[in-house]
C-alpha positions as CSV (number, residue, x, y, z in Angstrom):
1,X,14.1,-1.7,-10.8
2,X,10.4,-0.9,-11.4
3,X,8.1,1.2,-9.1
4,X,4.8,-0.4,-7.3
5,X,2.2,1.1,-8.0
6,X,0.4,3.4,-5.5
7,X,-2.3,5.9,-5.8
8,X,-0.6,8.9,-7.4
9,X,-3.9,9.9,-9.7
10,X,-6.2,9.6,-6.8
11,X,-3.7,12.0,-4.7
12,X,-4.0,14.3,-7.9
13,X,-7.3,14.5,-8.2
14,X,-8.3,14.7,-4.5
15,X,-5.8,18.1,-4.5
16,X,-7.4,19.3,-7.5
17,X,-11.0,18.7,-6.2
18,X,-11.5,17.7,-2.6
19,X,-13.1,14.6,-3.7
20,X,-11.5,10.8,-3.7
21,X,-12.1,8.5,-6.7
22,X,-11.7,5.1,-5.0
23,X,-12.2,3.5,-8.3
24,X,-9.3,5.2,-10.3
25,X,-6.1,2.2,-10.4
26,X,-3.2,2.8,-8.4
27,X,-0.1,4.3,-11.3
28,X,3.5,3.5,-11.1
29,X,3.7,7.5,-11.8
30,X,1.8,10.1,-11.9
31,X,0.1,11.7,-14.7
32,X,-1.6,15.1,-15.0
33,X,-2.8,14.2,-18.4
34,X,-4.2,11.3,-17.2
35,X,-6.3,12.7,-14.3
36,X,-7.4,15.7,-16.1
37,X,-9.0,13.3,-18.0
38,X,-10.7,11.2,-15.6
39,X,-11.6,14.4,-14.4
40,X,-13.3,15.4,-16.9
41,X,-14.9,12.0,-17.6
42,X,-16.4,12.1,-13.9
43,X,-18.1,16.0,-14.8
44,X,-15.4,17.3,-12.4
45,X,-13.6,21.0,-13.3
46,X,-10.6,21.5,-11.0
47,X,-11.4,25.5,-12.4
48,X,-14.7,24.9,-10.6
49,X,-13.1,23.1,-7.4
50,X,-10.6,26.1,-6.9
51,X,-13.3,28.4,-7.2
52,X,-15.5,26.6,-4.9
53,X,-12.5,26.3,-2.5
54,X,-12.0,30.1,-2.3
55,X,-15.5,30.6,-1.8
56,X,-15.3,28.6,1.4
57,X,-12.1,29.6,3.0
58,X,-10.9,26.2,2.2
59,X,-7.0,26.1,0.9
60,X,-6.2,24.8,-3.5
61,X,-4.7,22.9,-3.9
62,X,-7.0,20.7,-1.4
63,X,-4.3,19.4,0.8
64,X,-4.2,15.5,0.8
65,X,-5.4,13.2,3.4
66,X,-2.8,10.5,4.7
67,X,-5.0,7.9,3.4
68,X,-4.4,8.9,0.1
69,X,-0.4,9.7,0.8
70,X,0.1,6.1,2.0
71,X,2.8,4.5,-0.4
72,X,4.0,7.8,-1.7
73,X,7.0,9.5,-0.4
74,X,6.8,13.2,1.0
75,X,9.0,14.2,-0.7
76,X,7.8,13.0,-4.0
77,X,4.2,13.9,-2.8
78,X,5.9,17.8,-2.3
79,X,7.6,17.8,-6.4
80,X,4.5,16.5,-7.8
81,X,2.6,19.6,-6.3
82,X,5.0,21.7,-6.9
83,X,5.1,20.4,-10.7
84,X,1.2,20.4,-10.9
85,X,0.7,23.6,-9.8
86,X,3.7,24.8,-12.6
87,X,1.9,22.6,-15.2
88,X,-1.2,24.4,-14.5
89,X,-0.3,27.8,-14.8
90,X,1.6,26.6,-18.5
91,X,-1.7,25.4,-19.5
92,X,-3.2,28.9,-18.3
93,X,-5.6,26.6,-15.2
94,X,-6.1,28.2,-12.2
95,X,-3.2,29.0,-9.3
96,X,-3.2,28.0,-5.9
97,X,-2.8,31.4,-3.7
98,X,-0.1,31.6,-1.8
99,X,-0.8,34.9,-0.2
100,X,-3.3,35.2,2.9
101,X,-6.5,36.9,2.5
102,X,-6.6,40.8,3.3
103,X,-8.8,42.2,5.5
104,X,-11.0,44.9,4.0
105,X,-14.1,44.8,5.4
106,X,-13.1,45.2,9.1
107,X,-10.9,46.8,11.2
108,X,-8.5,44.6,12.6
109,X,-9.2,43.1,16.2
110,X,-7.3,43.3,19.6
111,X,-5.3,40.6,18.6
112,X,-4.5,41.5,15.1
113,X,-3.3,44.5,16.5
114,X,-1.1,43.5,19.3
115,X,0.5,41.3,16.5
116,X,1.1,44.4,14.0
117,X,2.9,46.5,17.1
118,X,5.1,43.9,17.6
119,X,8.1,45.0,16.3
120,X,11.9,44.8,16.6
121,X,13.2,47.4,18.9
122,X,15.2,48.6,15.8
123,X,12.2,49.1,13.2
């Protein structure tokens, strides 16, 4: 039983830059190789997206858009990032960040601090 093919390289490459490649084939599977190439090919630096995403605010991986997800499973959609982001850090790319920014240039505000008194009454 054979896959059909759907557009797992375009999903890669729209996490690792924010951008869509319409052009790129639809792939039976996925393949980091494959896209890092096309990448590459296209001038694109997913070194230079990350950095450009942290710059902005914006989250890295870039998350994907369901037009892009159509014909892929979640749950395969969920491995592959999980692998890509694995691959990536064996190849010594960049990480996605998992933590939330700190605040160090402001106090915090009414809010933030309503939030960080609310405790357990046992803390």
């Amino acid at each position: 039983m054979s896959a059909d093919p759907a557009p797992w390289d375009r999903a890669l490459g729209w996490a690792l830059t924010g951008h869509d490649h319409p052009d790129w084939p639809d792939a039976v599977a996925p393949d980091l190789d494959r896209v890092l190439a096309r990448l590459a090919e296209a001038g694109e630096s997913p070194v230079a997206a990350q950095a450009d995403a942290r710059a902005t605010g914006q989250p890295w991986p870039h998350p994907v858009p369901d037009r892009l997800r159509a014909g892929l499973g979640a749950a395969q959609l969920a491995a592959l990032m999980t692998e890509l982001m694995t691959e990536l850090q064996r190849r010594g790319l960049p990480q996605a960040s998992q933590r939330a920014p700190v605040i160090k240039d402001r106090a915090p505000g009414p809010d933030e601090l309503r939030l960080l008194r609310d405790v357990p009454p046992h803390y």
